[in-house]
Structure formats: structure tokens, C-alpha cells
N, C-alpha and C positions, 0 to 999 in steps of 0.2 A: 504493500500500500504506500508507502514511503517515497519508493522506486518511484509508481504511478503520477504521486502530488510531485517532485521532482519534474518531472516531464510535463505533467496540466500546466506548470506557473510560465513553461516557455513558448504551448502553444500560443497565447491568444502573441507573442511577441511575432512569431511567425506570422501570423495572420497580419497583426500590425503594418507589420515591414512592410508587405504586398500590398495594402491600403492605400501606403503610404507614396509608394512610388505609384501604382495609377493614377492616385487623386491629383500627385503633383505634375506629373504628366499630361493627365487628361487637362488638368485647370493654367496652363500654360506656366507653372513652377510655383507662380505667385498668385496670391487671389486680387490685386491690385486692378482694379478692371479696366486703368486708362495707363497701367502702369509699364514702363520700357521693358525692353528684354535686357539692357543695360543696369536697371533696377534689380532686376531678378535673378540675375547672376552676382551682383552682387550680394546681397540676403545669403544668396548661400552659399556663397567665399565663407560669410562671417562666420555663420552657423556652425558649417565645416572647419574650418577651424578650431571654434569655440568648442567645439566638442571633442575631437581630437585632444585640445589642449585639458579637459577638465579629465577622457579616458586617460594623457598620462598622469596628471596631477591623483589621480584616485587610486593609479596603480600603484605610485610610486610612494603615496602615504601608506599605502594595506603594504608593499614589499616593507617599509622602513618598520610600520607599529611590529608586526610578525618579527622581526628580528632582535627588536628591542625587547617583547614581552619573552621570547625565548631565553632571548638574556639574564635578565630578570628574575625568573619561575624559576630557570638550574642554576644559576649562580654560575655557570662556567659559561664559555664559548662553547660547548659539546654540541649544542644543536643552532647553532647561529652561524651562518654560512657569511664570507664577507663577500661573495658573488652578491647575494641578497641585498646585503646594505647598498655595496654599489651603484646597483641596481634602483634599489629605492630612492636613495638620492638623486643619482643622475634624473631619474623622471622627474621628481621633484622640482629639480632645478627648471629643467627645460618646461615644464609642463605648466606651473605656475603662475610665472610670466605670461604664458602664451595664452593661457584660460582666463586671466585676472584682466588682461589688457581687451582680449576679441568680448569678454563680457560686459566689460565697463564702455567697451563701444557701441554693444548694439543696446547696450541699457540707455547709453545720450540718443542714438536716433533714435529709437522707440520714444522720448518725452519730447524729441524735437518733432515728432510726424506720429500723433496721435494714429494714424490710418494702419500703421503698421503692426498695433496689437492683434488684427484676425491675419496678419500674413500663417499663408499654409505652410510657409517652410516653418515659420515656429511655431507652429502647430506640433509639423512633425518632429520638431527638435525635442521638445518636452516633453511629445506621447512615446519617441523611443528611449527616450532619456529613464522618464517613469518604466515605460516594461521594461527595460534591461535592471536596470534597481532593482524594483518590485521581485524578478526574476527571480536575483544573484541571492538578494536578501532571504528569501522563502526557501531557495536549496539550501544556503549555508543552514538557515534556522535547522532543517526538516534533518542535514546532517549529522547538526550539535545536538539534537535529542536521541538518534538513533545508537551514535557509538556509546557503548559504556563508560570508557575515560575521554574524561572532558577534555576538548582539544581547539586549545585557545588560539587557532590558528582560525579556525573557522568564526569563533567569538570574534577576533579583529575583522574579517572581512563582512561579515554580517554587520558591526560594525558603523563600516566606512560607507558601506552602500544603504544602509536604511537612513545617515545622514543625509547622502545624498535624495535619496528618493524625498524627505520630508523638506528641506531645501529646494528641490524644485514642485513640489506638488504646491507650497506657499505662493511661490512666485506666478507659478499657472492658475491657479485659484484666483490669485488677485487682478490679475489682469482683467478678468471680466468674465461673466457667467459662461459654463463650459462649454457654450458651444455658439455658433453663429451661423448664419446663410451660405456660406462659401465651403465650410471647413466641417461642418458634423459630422461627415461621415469618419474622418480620424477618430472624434473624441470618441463618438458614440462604438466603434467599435475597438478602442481600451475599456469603456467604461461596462460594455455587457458583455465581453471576451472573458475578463478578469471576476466578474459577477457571476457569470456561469460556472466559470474552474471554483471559486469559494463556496457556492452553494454543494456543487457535488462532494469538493472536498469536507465540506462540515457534514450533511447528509451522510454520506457514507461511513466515516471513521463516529458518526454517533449511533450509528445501526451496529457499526463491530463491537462499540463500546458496551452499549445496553446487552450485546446479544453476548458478550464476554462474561457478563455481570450473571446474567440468567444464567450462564453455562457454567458456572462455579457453584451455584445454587442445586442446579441439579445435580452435578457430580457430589458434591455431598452428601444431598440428600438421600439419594439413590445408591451410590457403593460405599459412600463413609469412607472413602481413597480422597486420593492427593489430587486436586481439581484439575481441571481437563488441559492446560496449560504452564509447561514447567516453570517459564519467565513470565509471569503475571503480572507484576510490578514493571518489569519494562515494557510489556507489551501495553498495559495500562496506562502509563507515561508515553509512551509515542502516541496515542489513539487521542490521549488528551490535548498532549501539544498539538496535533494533527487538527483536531475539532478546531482550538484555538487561532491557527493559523485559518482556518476555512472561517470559521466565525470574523474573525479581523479582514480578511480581504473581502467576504461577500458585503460586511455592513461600509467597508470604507470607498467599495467603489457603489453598489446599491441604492445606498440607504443614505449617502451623504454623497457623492459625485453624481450621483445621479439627480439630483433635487436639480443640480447645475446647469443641465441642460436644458435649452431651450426649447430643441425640437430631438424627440426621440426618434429616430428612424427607424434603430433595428430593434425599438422593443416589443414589439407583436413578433418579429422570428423569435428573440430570445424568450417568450411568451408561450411561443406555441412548442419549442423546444422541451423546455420545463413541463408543458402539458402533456407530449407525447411520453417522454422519459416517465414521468411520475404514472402514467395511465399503466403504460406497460408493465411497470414494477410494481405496481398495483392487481394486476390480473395475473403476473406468471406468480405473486406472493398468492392471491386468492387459490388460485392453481393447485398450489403446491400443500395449501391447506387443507384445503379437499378433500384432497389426494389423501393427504396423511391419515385425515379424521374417518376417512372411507376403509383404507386399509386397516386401522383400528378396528372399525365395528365389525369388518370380516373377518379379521383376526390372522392379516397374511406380515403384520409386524409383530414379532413376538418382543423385540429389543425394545431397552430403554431410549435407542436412538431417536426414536420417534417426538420425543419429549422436545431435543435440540432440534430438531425439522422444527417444530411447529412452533417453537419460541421464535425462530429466525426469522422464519414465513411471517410470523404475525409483527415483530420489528420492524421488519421491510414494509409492510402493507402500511404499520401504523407511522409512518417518516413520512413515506410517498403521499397520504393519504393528508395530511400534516403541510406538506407542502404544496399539495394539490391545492385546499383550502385557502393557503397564506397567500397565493399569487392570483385567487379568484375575484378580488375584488378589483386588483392591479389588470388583472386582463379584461375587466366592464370597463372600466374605466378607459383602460385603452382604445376600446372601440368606438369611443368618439375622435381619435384624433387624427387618422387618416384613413384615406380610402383603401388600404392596402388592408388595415386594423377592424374595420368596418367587417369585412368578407373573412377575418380571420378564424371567427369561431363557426363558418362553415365550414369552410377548407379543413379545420380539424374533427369537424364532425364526421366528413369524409375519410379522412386520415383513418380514425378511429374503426368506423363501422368498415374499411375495410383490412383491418389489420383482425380485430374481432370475427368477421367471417375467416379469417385462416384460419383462427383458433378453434372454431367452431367445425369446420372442413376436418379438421387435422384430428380433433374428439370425436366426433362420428367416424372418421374413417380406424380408427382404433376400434371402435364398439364392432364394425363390422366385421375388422380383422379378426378380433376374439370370436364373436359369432361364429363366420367359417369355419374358424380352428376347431371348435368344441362339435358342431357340426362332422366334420371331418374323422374328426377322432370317436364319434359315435360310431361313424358309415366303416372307418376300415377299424379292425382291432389292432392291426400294425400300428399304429401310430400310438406312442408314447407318449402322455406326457405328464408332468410332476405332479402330484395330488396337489388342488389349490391353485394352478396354474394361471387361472381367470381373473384370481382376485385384483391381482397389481394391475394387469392390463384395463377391466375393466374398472379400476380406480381412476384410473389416469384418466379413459377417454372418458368416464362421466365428468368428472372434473373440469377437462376440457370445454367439451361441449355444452356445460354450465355457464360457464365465466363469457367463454368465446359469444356462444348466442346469445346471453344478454346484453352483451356489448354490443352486439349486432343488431337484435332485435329493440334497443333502445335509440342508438342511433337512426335506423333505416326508419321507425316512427317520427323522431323530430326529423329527420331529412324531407320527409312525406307533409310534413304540417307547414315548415319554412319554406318547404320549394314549390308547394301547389304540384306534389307528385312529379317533383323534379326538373315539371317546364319552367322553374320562374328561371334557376340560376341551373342554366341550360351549360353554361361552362364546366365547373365543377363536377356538375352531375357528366359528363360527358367522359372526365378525364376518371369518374371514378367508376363507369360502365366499361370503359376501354379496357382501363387497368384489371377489373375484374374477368372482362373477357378474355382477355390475351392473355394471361393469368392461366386461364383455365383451357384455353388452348394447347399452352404449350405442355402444362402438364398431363390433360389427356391423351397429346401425343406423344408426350415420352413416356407413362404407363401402358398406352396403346402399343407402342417399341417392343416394350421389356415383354408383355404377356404374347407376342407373334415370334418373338426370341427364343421364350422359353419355348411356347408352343414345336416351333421348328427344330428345335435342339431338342424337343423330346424323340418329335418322328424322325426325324434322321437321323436318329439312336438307338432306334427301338426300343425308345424306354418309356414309355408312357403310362406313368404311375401314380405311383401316391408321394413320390418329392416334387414331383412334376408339379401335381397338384398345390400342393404345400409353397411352392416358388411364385406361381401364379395368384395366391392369396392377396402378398400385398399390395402387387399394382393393381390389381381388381379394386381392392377396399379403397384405393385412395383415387384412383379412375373413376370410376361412379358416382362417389362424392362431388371427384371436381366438376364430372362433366353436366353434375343434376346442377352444381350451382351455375355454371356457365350459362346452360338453356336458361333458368328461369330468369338471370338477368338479361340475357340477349332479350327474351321476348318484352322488356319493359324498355327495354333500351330502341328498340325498334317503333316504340309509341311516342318517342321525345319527337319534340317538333325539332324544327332547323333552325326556325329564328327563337327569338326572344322581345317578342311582341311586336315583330313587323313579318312581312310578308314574303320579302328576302331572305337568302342565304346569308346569314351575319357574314362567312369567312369568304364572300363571293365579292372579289373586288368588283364596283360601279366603274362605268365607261369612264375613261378618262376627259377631263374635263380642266378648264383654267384653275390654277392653282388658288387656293382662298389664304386667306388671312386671318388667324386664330385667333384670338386673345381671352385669356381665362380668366375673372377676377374670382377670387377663391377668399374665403372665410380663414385658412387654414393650406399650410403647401399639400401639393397631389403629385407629387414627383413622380410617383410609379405609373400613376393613370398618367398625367402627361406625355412622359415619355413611350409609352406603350399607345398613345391616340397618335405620337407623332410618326410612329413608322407602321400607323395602318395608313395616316391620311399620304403618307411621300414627303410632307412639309411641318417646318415648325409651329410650335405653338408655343406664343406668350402668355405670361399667367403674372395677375396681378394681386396680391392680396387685396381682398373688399373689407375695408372698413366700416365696423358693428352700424351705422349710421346710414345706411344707403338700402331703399326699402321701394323696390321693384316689384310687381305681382304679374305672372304672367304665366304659360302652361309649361309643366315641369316635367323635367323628363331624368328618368332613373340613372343611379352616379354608376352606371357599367359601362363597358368599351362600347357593346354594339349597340344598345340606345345612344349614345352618344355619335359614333358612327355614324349611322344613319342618317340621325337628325341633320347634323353639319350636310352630308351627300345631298340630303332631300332640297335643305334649304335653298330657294336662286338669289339669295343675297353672297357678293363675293367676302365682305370683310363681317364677320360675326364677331357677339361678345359674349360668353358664358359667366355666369352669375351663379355661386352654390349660394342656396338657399335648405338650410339644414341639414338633410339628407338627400337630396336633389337638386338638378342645375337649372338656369332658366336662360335660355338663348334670345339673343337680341342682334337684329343688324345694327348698324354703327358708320356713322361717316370720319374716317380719319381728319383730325385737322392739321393745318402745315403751319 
């Protein structure tokens, strides 16, 4: 687990990186919007520099402190290397200067040129600056609790780099609310990259923790032996520190860098993330509960192991379940604030209800498997098999088939109430009939495979038997299955209309025609809708925020692609103005003035 959190605190840095270079890319370096390429090459001279000059100033204090406290702690030079000191000096030297002077210069242009606080390079300066920190800090931490002897090498570098990280987190904080029109997409993906790795990590090491705590409980109780884990005390001390560290990074980018921002962008992904995670660690824990408490009343577990399943199972359910709940209000709430947020708790209602029918697929095709088999072994008396044989199997697939179809059969009802039987939001439903179909294609045709395989390989054997039989079992049970649920979607899927309230084909380009003139005034930004209206229409589209004060009535048309589509196509005004008005837009022609 140690290993794991090591490795979580560098992804969201990788991610970072890549953010980091498209956005400055894509936004021509600088977000200056009347600004030189002579301006933007300079910015990040400085930057580069500056940072440069502060990595060796940081290396070169962590070489010297490391050499000094060695010093120090043995009383001798035995473990102080003078490569090391050298080393740290010389950085020192060089580094200090170089970071002290490129800092204290881009700190006077920044109070001389107010405009320069949203530049994207220092954007990016600060967001790599923080995850490399953030990083360095959480491995050393996650190291210094793992080893048994304490190793004050690691205490110095942990250290120097959590100075650093709170040294510039000050500085970025103050500059102004974390985030702006140009530059979000950096912050917002430190601020939910780092939020997601801390909720897993505290989530997780507090489910080993509690399930640690139960299983010393039971081992006593039960053999009156030496509890089920020899290092308890360590293992208890990292799990703590472990939560600690996950509790400190999820509340400090979450719960406090998040207030900061202005416009969340990716917090419906990181939303629906959390949703999908906590759902399924919710059903495979229900699962497994089942499972257990099923095998009990048949009585195919005779062991005390049974006890540690179901303390686990119900740990796991009850965290997930915990979590599910905490982030329920944060996700209502989000689906006022973009168009993207709005459609999110279908898309995962989607999500779900087809993740749920696998489960349900995969439980029934068990039940059937046990069926033939018991079947089988009635018909030949050749076939052997262990007194009780049934009970685990059909554990499992009732189990399954429990959890999976209520998930399915819960969803596929709201999906039926929200969508008007799936015509309203004709997208969604589309990609989740595809997916089911083709789904079930392909694995009808590869259980279709396996049983003309077997079949063939028996007669051109001359063995046509009872393993024969026995081999053909399970792609039968899990063929039937798929193939019953494939038809009954096909046939619903065949009842969708094409459009979504017009008459046309939504994906059916219109004759080309002079090009129009967009312009969107919005309540609130629609970056996704935007850009997704702008490469169906061929042309751009401007978008202005509509100030609370501007009060239009007119016929409204629904905030999707192809009602929107449409409309613009139908209209013979060439320059149009869209107007959101709550949950829908209101279209107006519009005379440019010069």
C-alpha cells in the first residue's frame, strides 16, 4: 500500500506536465491576448531560469543539511561524505544568486504590469513547482514511516521540500482567486488530480485500518492465539500515517483550494469518477456479502474465515457507501453549473445500468452453469462430482444476479421516466444500446466459436461424450445469456426515433449554405457545448456572458447539440444571438454595429 500512495502523489504530476504544455501551446505561451511573441518569450526566459535556479538552491541546501545532521547524530565523519558537502555548496552558491535575483525580477514586473498575474507561464510555474513539492514531500513522509530506524536523511528532504511547497502555495494563493478565464484548466487539474489521489488514499488505508482492528478481534476471540498479524504496531503506524497523509492532501486541495476557484471545469469528471469507483465497491462488497451469508446458511463454509470475508465486505461497503453520500450533495449542486454537469447524472445513470447488467449477465449465466452441471450428472452416473458441489456456485451467481439486476432494474426504470422511454436524450440512450449490442455480439460470437470448436474437435475425434458435453457447458450458459440480452435491447433500440424533436436526421449534415455568424450570451461558460456546436456548424462561435439584468422572452429551445443545431440551420437570419435563459437558450437575429 505504501508502494501504491508513493506512485498516486506523482500521477496527477504527470498529468500536470501534459496540461501544461498543450495549454501553453494551444494559448500561444502567454495568455496576454494583445501581447508580443517578444513578451512571451521573455516570461519564460524568466521563469526558466527562476526555477532552474531555486531546483539548485533546494538541492544544494537538502545535499549540505544531510551532511551536516550526519555529522552531528555520529559524532564522527563515518557517514559524511565531502563529495556531498561539495556538492551542496557549490549548488548553493550558484543556485542562490540565480533564484534570488530571476525572483526578485519577475516579482518588480508583476507590481509594474498588474496584467501579468493570470500569465499561463506562471501559472504553470507554481502548478509544477507545487506537484513536484507536494510529490517529493508525501514519498519522503510515506518512506520515514515505513523503515523501522528512523532515517534522518529522509526527515531533511521532507524537510526542505514541504518549505518549499508552503512558500509557494502562499504566494499563489495571494495573487488572486485560483483560477481565471484563460488559465483553469492548469489549476483545476492540480487541484482535482491531487483531491482524487487523497480521497483514495485516506478511503483505502481507513478500510485496512478498521478491517485490521476487526481482525485482531476475531482472532482472539475465536483461537485465543497470537492475532492474525505479527507487526501490528507497524503495520498500524503506517495505515495511520497513511490515512493522515490522504486526510491532509484531500482537505488541503478539496476542501480549501478548491473554495478558490472560480470556474470548476473538471469537477462533474472528478464527480462522476468518485460515483462510478464508490458504486462498484459498493456492489462487488454487496456481492461478496451475499455470497458469504449464503454459503453460511448452506453450510459449504465450515471455517472461521468466513467471519474476516464479511467484516471486510461490510468495511468496504460501509466507506464506499460513506463516500457515496458525502459527495451527493457536491454533485446536485454541480449540476447547475455547466452544460456538461447538467447531463452528468444521466450519462452515469447509463454508466451504471450498464455495468449492473454485466453483473446480472455474469449471475444468471452461473445459475445456469450449475443447472446443466447437476442436470448432467443426474443423466450420466460417470460424472463425478464432490458432495455439496452447488453450494459455492450457486452462492455466487445468486449473489450476483441480486446486486447486478437491481442495479439494472433500478436504473433502466429512472432511465424510462427521465428519457420518455429513451426518445428524449436520444444521444446517451444510443451510445448505451450500441454498447450493449456490440457487447453482446461479440460475445455471442466468440461462445458461438468455442461451442463449433468443441463440437468439431469432438467429431473429428470420435469422441463424442460426456467431457465433450461438460466443455460445451460454459459457453452455452454464458451465450444464451448474452445473446437473450442483446435481442431484447436490439428490439427497443430499433423503436428510438432518429431525431430528437425535429424531423431530420440530427447526424445528417444540411446543404451547405453561407456561412453564419454565432454569438452566444450565456449566464455561465459552455465551453464543451461551444466547442462541440462549433465543429458541427464548420464555423466559430462567440459567446458572451449575459449579465443577471437582461430579461428577453421569447420560444426556447432545449440546451443539446441537435436542438441547437437545427435551430441555427432552420433559421434564414445570417448573424444570430443565443441567450440561456435557465435551462434553455432563446435565439435572436441581431444587426452587427461598426
Amino acid at each position: 500500500m505504501n508502494d501504491a500512495i508513493n506512485v498516486l502523489f506523482f500521477f496527477p504530476l504527470v498529468i500536470l506536465i501534459n496540461v501544461c504544455i498543450y495549454k501553453l501551446i494551444s494559448s500561444g505561451i502567454g495568455t496576454h491576448r494583445y501581447g508580443s511573441l517578444a513578451t512571451n518569450a521573455r516570461q519564460l526566459y524568466l521563469y526558466i531560469i527562476c526555477g532552474v535556479g531555486l531546483s539548485l538552491l533546494v538541492n544544494g541546501i537538502e545535499q549540505s543539511l544531510i551532511n551536516v545532521t550526519n555529522l552531528v547524530i555520529s559524532n564522527s565523519l563515518v557517514q559524511t561524505s565531502s563529495d556531498r558537502a561539495a556538492l551542496g555548496i557549490s549548488l548553493v552558491i550558484i543556485g542562490a544568486p540565480l533564484w534570488f535575483f530571476y525572483w526578485t525580477k519577475i516579482n518588480k514586473d508583476m507590481m509594474a504590469n498588474s496584467s501579468e498575474l493570470p500569465s499561463g507561464i506562471r501559472n504553470a510555474y507554481f502548478l509544477l513547482i507545487l506537484s513536484v513539492s507536494f510529490a517529493i514531500s508525501i514519498s519522503c513522509f510515506s518512506e520515514i514511516v515505513q523503515q523501522s530506524k528512523f532515517n534522518w536523511n529522509q526527515v531533511t528532504t521532507f524537510s526542505i521540500w514541504s518549505l518549499v511547497w508552503i512558500f509557494h502555495t502562499k504566494h499563489f494563493v495571494k495573487d488572486r482567486p485560483l483560477d481565471n478565464l484563460s488559465n483553469h484548466s492548469l489549476r483545476n487539474t492540480y487541484v482535482y488530480s491531487f483531491s482524487l489521489v487523497g480521497l483514495f488514499v485516506l478511503a483505502s488505508n481507513l478500510g485496512s485500518l478498521v478491517y485490521l482492528a476487526i481482525s485482531k478481534l476475531v482472532e482472539v476471540e475465536v483461537t485465543s492465539q497470537e492475532i492474525l498479524f505479527s507487526s501490528t504496531t507497524l503495520t498500524t503506524l503506517n495505515l495511520t500515517i497513511s490515512i493522515f497523509i490522504g486526510f491532509v492532501t484531500w482537505v488541503t486541495h478539496w476542501r480549501i483550494l478548491r473554495t478558490k476557484l472560480t470556474k470548476r471545469e473538471y469537477e462533474s469528471i472528478y464527480l462522476y469518477v468518485i460515483f462510478i469507483v464508490t458504486t462498484t465497491a459498493t456492489m462487488v462488497s454487496a456481492t461478496i456479502l451475499s455470497m458469504t451469508m449464503l454459503e453460511r446458511a448452506l453450510h459449504s463454509d465450515t471455517t472461521s474465515d468466513w467471519i474476516l470475508t464479511l467484516s471486510s465486505s461490510m468495511v468496504t461497503l460501509l466507506i464506499a457507501i460513506s463516500v457515496l453520500i458525502f459527495h451527493m450533495k457536491d454533485f446536485q449542486n454541480t449540476t447547475l453549473i455547466t452544460e456538461f454537469s447538467k447531463t452528468s447524472n444521466k450519462v452515469l445513470t447509463f454508466s451504471l445500468a450498464f455495468l449492473g447488467l454485466g453483473i446480472f449477465i455474469s449471475g444468471f449465466s452461473v445459475l445456469i452453469h450449475s443447472m446443466l452441471i447437476s442436470i448432467v450428472q443426474v443423466a450420466w452416473a460417470e460424472l463425478i462430482q464432490p458432495e455439496g458441489f452447488w453450494k459455492e456456485p450457486l452462492s455466487l451467481g445468486v449473489s450476483l444476479t441480486i446486486v447486478g439486476g437491481s442495479v439494472w432494474f433500478f436504473c433502466w426504470n429512472k432511465l424510462g421516466s427521465i428519457s420518455n422511454d429513451f426518445k428524449e436524450d436520444i444521444r446517451y440512450s444510443r451510445l448505451y444500446f450500441l454498447a450493449v449490442i456490440g457487447t453482446s455480439i461479440v460475445f455471442t460470437a466468440g461462445t458461438m466459436a468455442a461451442v463449433m470448436f468443441t463440437l468439431l474437435k469432438g467429431l473429428l475425434g470420435s469422441n463424442l461424450g460426456l467431457q465433450t458435453i461438460e466443455s460445451l457447458i460454459t459457453p452455452f450458459s454464458i451465450g444464451i445469456m448474452v445473446f437473450s440480452a442483446g435481442i431484447y435491447h436490439l428490439k427497443i433500440f430499433r423503436k428510438l426515433p432518429h431525431g430528437s424533436g425535429h424531423n431530420s436526421e440530427p447526424y445528417l449534415s444540411k446543404p451547405e449554405s453561407t456561412q453564419k455568424t454565432i454569438v452566444i450570451i450565456s449566464q455561465t461558460s459552455n465551453e464543451s457545448l461551444i466547442k462541440a456546436l462549433q465543429i458541427r456548424l464548420g464555423n466559430s462561435v462567440n459567446e458572451i456572458l449575459w449579465t443577471e439584468d437582461s430579461n428577453i422572452s421569447e420560444n426556447r429551445i432545449q440546451p443539446n447539440l441537435n436542438d441547437l443545431y437545427n435551430s441555427i440551420m432552420d433559421s434564414n437570419d445570417q448573424r444570430l444571438l443565443l441567450i440561456q435563459d435557465d435551462d434553455n437558450y432563446k435565439i435572436y437575429p441581431y444587426e452587427k454595429n461598426y
